[in-house]
C-alpha positions in Angstrom: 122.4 76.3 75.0 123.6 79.2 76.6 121.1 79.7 79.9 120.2 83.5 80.1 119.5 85.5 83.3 115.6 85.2 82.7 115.8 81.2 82.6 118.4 80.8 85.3 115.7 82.4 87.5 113.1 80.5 86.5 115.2 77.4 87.0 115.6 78.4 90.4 112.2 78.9 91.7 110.9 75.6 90.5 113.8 73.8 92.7 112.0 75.5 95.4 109.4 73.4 97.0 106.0 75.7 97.4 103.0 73.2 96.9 99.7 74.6 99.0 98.0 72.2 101.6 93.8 71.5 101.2 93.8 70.1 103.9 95.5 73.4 106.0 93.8 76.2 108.0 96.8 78.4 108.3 97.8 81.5 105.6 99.2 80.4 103.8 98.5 76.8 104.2 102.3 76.1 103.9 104.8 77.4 105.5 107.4 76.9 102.6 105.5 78.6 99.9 106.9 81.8 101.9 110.3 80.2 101.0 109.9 81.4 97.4 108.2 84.8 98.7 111.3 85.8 100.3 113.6 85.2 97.8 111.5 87.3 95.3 112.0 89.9 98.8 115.7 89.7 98.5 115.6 89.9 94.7 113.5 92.8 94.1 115.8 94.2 96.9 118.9 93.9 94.3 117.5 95.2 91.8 116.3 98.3 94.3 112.7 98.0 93.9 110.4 98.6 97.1 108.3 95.7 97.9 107.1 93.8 101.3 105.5 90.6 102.5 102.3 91.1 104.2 100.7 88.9 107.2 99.1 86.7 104.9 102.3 86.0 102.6 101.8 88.2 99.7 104.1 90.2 97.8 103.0 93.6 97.1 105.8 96.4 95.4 105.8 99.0 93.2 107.9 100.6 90.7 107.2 104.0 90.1 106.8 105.2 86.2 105.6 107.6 84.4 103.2 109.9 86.1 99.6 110.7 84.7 99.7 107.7 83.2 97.5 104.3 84.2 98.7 101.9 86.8 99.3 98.6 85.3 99.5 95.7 87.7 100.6 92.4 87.3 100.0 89.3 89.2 100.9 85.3 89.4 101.3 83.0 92.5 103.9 81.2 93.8 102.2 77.9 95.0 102.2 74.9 93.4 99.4 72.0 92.9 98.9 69.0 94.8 98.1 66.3 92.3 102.0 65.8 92.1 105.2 66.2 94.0 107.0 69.7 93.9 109.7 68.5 96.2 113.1 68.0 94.9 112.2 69.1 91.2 115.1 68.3 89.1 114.5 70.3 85.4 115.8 69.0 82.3 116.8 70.8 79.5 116.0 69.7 75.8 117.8 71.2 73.3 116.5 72.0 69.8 113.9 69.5 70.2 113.2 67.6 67.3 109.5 66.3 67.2 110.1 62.9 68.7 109.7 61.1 71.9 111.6 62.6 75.2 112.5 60.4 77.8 111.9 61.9 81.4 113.3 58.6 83.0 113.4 54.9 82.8 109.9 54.7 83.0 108.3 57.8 81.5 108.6 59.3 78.3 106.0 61.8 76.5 105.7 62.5 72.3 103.4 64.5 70.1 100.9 61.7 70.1 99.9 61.7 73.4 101.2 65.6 73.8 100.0 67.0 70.2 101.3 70.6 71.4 104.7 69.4 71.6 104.5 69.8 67.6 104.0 73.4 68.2 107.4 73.6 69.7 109.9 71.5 67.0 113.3 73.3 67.3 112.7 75.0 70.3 114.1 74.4 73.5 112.1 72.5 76.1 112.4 72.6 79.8 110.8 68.9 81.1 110.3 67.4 84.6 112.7 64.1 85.4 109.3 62.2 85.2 108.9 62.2 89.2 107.4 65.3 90.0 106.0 68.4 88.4 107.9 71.3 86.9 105.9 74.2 89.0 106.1 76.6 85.7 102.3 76.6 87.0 103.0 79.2 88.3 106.6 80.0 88.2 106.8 80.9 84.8 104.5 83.1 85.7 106.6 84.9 88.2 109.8 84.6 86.3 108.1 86.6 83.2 107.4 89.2 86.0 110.6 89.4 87.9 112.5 89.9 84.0 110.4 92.6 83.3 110.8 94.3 86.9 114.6 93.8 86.7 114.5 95.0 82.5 113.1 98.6 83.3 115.1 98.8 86.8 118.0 98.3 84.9 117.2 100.9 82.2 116.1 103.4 83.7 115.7 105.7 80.7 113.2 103.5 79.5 109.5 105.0 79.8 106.9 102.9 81.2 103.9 103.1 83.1 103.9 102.2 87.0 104.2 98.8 87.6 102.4 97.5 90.6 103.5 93.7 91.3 101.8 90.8 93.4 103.0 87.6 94.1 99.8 85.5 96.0 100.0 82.0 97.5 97.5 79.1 97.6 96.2 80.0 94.1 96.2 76.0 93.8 93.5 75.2 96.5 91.4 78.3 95.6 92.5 80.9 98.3 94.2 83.3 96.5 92.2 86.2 96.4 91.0 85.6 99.7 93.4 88.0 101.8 94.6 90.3 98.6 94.2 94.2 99.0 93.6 96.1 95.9 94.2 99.5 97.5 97.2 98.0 98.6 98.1 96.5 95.1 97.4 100.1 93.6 96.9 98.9 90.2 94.1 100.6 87.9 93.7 97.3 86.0 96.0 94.4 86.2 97.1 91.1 84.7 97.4 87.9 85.9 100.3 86.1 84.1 99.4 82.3 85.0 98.1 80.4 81.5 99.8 78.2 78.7 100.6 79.1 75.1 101.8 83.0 74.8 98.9 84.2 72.7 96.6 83.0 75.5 94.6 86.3 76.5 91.8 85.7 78.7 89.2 87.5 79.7 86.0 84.8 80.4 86.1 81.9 82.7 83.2 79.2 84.6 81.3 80.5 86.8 82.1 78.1 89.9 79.7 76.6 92.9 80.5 73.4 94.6 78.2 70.7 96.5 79.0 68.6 99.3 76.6 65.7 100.0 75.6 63.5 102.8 73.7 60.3 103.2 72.5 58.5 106.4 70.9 55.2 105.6 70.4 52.4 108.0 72.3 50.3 109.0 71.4 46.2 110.0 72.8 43.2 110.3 73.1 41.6 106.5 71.3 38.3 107.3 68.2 40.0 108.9 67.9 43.2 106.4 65.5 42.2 104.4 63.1 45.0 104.2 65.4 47.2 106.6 68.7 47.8 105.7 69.4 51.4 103.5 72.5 51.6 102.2 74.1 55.0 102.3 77.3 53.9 100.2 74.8 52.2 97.3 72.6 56.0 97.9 75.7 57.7 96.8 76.0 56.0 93.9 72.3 56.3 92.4 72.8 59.7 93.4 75.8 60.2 90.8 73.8 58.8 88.4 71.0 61.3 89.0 73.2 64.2 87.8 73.6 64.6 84.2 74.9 61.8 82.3 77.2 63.6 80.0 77.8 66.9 81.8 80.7 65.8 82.8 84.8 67.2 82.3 85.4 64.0 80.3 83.0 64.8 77.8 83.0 68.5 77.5 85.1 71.3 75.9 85.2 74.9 75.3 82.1 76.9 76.9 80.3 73.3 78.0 79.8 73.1 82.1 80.2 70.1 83.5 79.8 68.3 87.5 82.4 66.5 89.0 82.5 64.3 91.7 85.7 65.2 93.2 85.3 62.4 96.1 83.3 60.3 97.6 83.9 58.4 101.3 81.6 56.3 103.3 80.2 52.7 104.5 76.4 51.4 105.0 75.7 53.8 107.7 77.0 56.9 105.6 78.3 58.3 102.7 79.4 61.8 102.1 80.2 63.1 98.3 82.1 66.5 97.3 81.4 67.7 93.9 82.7 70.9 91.8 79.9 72.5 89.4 81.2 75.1 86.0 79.5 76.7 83.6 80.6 79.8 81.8 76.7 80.9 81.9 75.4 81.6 85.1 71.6 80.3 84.1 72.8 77.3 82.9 74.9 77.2 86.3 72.2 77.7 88.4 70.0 74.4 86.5 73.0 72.2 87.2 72.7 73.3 90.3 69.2 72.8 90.9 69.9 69.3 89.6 70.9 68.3 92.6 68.3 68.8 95.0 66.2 67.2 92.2 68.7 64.1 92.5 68.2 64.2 96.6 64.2 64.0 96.3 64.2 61.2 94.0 66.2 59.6 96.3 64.2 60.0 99.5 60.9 59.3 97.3 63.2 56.3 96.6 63.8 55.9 100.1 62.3 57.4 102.8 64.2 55.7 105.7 67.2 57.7 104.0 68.4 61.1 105.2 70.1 62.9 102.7 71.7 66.5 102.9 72.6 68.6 100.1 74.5 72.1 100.7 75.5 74.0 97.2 77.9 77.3 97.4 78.4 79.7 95.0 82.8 80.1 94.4 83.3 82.1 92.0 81.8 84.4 88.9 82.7 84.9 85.3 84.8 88.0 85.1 83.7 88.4 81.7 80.9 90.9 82.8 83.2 93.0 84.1 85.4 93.1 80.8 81.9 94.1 79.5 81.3 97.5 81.4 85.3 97.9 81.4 87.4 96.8 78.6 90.3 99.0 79.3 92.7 95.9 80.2 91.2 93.7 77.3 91.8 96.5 74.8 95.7 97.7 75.8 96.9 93.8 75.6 95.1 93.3 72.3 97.1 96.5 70.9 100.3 95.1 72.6 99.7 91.6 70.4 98.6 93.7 67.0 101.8 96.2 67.3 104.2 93.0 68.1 102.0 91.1 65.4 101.0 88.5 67.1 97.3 86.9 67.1 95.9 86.5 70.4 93.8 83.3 71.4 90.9 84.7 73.6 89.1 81.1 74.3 87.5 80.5 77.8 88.9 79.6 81.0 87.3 76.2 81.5 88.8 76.7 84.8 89.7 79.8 87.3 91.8 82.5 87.9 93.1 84.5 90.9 92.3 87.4 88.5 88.7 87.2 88.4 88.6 87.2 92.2 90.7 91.0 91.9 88.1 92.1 88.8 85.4 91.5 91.2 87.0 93.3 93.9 87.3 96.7 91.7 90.4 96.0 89.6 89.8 94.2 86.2 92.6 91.5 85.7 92.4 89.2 82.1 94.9 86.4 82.3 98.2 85.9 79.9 100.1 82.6 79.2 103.4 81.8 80.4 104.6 79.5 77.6 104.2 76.3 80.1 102.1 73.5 79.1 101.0 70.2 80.9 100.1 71.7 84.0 99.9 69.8 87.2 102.0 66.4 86.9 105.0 65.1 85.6 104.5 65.9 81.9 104.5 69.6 82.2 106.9 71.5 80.1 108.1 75.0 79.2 108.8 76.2 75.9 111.3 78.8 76.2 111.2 80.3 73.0 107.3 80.9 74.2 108.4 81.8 77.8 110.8 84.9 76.1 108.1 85.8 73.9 105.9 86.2 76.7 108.8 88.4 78.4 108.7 90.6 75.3 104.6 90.9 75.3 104.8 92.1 79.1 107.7 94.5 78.6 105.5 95.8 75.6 102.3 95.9 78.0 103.9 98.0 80.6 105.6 100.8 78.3 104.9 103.6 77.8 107.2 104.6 74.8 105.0 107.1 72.4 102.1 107.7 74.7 
């Protein structure tokens, strides 16, 4: 297989260690996701196209088109996720791969049976993990797709296109992204965030998001003399899981279904503290899972009055469906882009987030695109680079301005 420029670079940001830190108060929470943010600098520097990295380690550049025209932005983020290792990622290449099982290491292998999209991808080539960390294409395919395009129409400069403004973000993964990002300094009249899976992946609807945390101070005696006393806070948060809806739960949802989910839960006799994440794509049906809760913490104290329990619920983030609604500008160019290249877009909710509805929220409407990567997160994920150069091709299309 003969590596082209597009996948070498690709290749090369993923050896680049940029996972975000939770647990961090600085921006961005690691130091070395601005490892990958200067080596976009000195790219984009190559190929003679202005761009800087602001004080709160985003990428924001420009490359001027045609004028009159719309501003097209487009965005992904450099940061990786924390349920796995980004360090030391060693990528495998899979030639022509033939629908069986691929063998990562010794001890991990993945097939179409436990992977059924790996069937989608028979005779293509495969980029895998070596089975002991992640591949990052979550979101450096993402960036890749954007840096070809960039370096495409630097490179051919007879080639009309609209201007491209260009942001790379960190701490997408721990849900910071939009926190410091400046649309007036992105410039974009609408944008696109290019950070999903399969190519024909346009999205324009995701959960609305709120999260709970929860505490619980029981009382606390000696075992042998607590008859009648003792209140358990660590027994408290349990009934208090079960309080929530049963079946409202990731595990047992799909599509537009919300779910809760305890993300942890810490704590002894004396007290008990639970974090939770809440989704649903409508924002009525948000708000009763919501009120759920308090209606789990007043059984409990009728349950237990010697208890003290504390329940704090925050709104995250909103659907940016209803702004696709008042403006579809974004929404209608990409599904021309897919009808002229013939492609059949896949416009299924987000049962998760995206940077971009942060940006559509702050005045510049941003759907989200795939990036051919699949298996997000942990050692399974994989990119599909016939999908990857398709996506390439959709972006190039996106940004043109040939015939208008």
């Amino acid at each position: 297989m003969e590596i082209d420029e597009n996948l070498k670079r690709f290749l090369s940001y993923v050896k680049v260690d940029t996972q975000s830190d939770e647990a961090s108060s600085t921006v961005p929470s690691a130091a070395k996701e601005l490892n990958l943010s200067r080596q976009l600098i000195k790219e984009l520097k190559e190929l003679g196209i202005p761009a800087y990295l602001d004080e709160y380690g985003i990428v924001y550049g420009k490359l001027e088109g045609e004028p009159g025209l719309d501003k097209i932005g487009l965005n992904s983020h450099v940061d990786t996720a924390l349920e796995s290792s980004g360090e030391n990622v060693k990528p495998q290449i899979v030639h022509n791969y033939d629908g069986g099982e691929i063998r990562l290491n010794e001890n991990l292998s993945m097939s179409p049976k436990e992977f059924p999209s790996l069937k989608e991808h028979i005779g293509d080539d495969l980029i895998v993990t070596s089975g002991d960390t992640l591949l990052g294409a979550d979101d450096k395919a993402g960036v890749a797709v954007i840096m070809a395009v960039l370096a495409y129409y630097a490179k051919h400069p007879e080639k009309r296109h609209h201007t491209i403004c260009f942001a790379f973000t960190t701490d997408e993964e721990i849900g910071r992204g939009p926190e410091h990002f400046d649309v007036k300094k992105f410039g974009a009249d609408y944008a696109y965030t290019v950070d999903g899976g399969c190519y024909r992946e346009v999205s324009y609807e995701n959960f609305n998001a709120a999260h709970a945390d929860i505490r619980i101070e029981g009382v606390v005696v000696h075992p042998g003399e607590s008859k009648g006393k003792m209140v358990n806070a660590a027994s408290l948060g349990a009934e208090f899981d079960l309080l929530l809806p049963r079946y409202d739960r990731p595990q047992y949802t799909e599509g537009r279904e919300g779910f809760v989910h305890l993300i942890s839960i810490a704590g002894d006799c004396g007290e008990c503290r639970m974090h939770y994440i809440i989704r649903e794509h409508d924002r009525v049906k948000l708000d009763a899972l919501k009120k759920r809760f308090f209606e789990a913490k007043e059984t409990l104290l009728r349950l237990y009055p010697q208890a003290k329990v504390e329940v704090v619920v925050e709104d995250d983030y909103r659907n940016m469906k209803e702004v696709f609604d008042k403006d579809p500008r974004a929404v209608k160019r990409i599904l021309s882009v897919f009808e002229k290249l013939g492609y059949k877009p896949d416009s299924a909710p987000i049962r998760g987030g995206t940077d971009g509805a942060g940006f559509s929220f702050m005045g510049c409407p941003t759907p989200n695109l795939g990036t051919g990567s699949y298996n997000h997160h942990g050692p399974f994920e994989y990119l599909s680079v016939g999908e990857f150069n398709k996506m390439i091709q959709i972006v190039t299309a996106l940004v043109s301005a040939e015939g208008e």
